[in-house]
C-alpha positions, 0 to 999 in steps of 0.5 A: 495476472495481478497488477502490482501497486505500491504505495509509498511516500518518504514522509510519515502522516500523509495518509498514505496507509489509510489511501492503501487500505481505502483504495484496496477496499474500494476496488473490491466493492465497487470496481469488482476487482479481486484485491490482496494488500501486502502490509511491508511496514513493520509498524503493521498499521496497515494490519491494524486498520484492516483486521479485528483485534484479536486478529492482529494479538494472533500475529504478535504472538505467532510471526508465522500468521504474516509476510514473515513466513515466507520472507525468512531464511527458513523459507527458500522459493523455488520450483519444488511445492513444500508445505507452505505453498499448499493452497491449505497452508497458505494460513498468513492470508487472512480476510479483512473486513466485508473486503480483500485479503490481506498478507500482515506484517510482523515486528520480526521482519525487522530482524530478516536481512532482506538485502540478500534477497531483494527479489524474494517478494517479487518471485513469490508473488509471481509464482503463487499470487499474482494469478489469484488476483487482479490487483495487489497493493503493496503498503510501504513504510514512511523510508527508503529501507530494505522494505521498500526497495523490496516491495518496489522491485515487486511492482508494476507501479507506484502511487505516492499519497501526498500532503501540502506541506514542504516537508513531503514536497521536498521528499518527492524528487528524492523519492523519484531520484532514488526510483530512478537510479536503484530500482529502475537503472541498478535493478533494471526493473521497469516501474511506472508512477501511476500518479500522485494523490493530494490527501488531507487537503484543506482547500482554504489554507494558505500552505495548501494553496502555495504548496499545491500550486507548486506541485501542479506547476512541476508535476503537472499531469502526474497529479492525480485530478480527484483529491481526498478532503480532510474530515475528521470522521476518517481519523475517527474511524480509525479507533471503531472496533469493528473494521467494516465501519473503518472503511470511508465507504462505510462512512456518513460522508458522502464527499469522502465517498465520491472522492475515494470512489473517483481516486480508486477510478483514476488509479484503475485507468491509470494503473490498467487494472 
């Protein structure tokens, strides 16, 4: 059975898709696992990052080529086997890269009233995911919203990508505030923080050595020990048209390379995966 990972962060620009996509990657390359990303952000950068271009225009013009299919009032998850459940239909899963699966997001998500069904994601995912892989990572939008609270309600666990700046600093108690009394106490769903990752980092920086001594002395072990370095070849990379030279395994950094490797590692341990 897939363990279930999302990644999550209240502040938007700390990286947090480009951890999801990377770590997705890298635990299929070089800790062999089998991996499916579920992109829950509407903005679909997740999607962007992982697919060709051609790709991503079929799913704008076809909501049913992504996680809409079966979030949608027309689709009702139960025991009987209808023609989206077919191993042949299952046409929304689409293949990244040289790597993982992916399941991609849709503008129209944001028009499906998910409250009602808060655990739509979480029962399809037990029913006709979850043996199919050993690991499936949730990529979330930058907000507590109905997306989140879905996909967290879906999961074993959590990682939350973060950057020295006292703006995602002050988010991360009201991030766990909000696990705490939702998730785990009104839901009485069972979820753990697998650990918090320093991304975009700039040792040298005064923000970063204030912000990041502050972290360490209230998170202490939660804190991942590996942190990603910011390069500017990972933003780069972004905006190649193929999505193999995307990924910062593929890139000519080898520190870049041995950090995510490292991250990718803790988070497995971490994780149990």
């Amino acid at each position: 059975m897939a363990k279930v990972i999302t990644f999550i962060n209240m502040k938007g620009g700390v990286g947090k898709t480009t951890l999801a996509v990377n770590v997705a990657y890298t635990l299929q390359k070089i800790e062999n696992k089998k991996v499916l990303l579920i992109d829950m952000d509407p903005q679909m950068n997740a999607t962007q990052y992982s697919l060709h271009l051609d790709q991503t225009e079929k799913i704008l013009n076809n909501r049913d080529l992504s996680i809409y299919k079966f979030l949608s009032p027309e689709y009702k998850t139960n025991s009987v086997i209808s023609d989206i459940q077919k191993e042949d239909n299952l046409d929304f899963i689409l293949k990244s890269a040289d790597g993982f699966d992916i399941i991609p997001s849709s503008l129209d998500i944001m028009k499906l009233h998910l409250a009602v069904t808060p655990f739509k994601l979480s029962q399809y995912i037990k029913e006709y995911l979850s043996s199919k892989y050993d690991v499936i990572i949730i990529d979330c939008p930058p907000t507590v919203s109905e997306y989140t609270k879905i996909s967290l309600l879906a999961s074993d666990s959590y990682v939350v990508p973060m950057k020295a700046d006292p703006f995602a600093i002050f988010g991360l108690p009201i991030l766990e505030e909000y696990i705490d009394d939702t998730i785990r106490k009104d839901f009485n769903h069972k979820i753990n923080l697998i650990g918090i990752i320093m991304n975009m980092v700039v040792p040298n920086k005064v923000l970063y050595k204030k912000h990041s001594a502050s972290l360490k002395e209230k998170w202490g072990t939660k804190i991942l020990p590996t942190e990603l370095r910011q390069w500017e070849g990972i933003a780069k990379a972004i905006e190649n048209e193929d999505p193999y030279n995307r990924y910062i395994l593929n890139l000519n950094n080898e520190e870049s390379i041995e950090q995510i490797k490292n991250i990718t590692k803790q988070i497995r341990q971490k994780g149990e995966i």
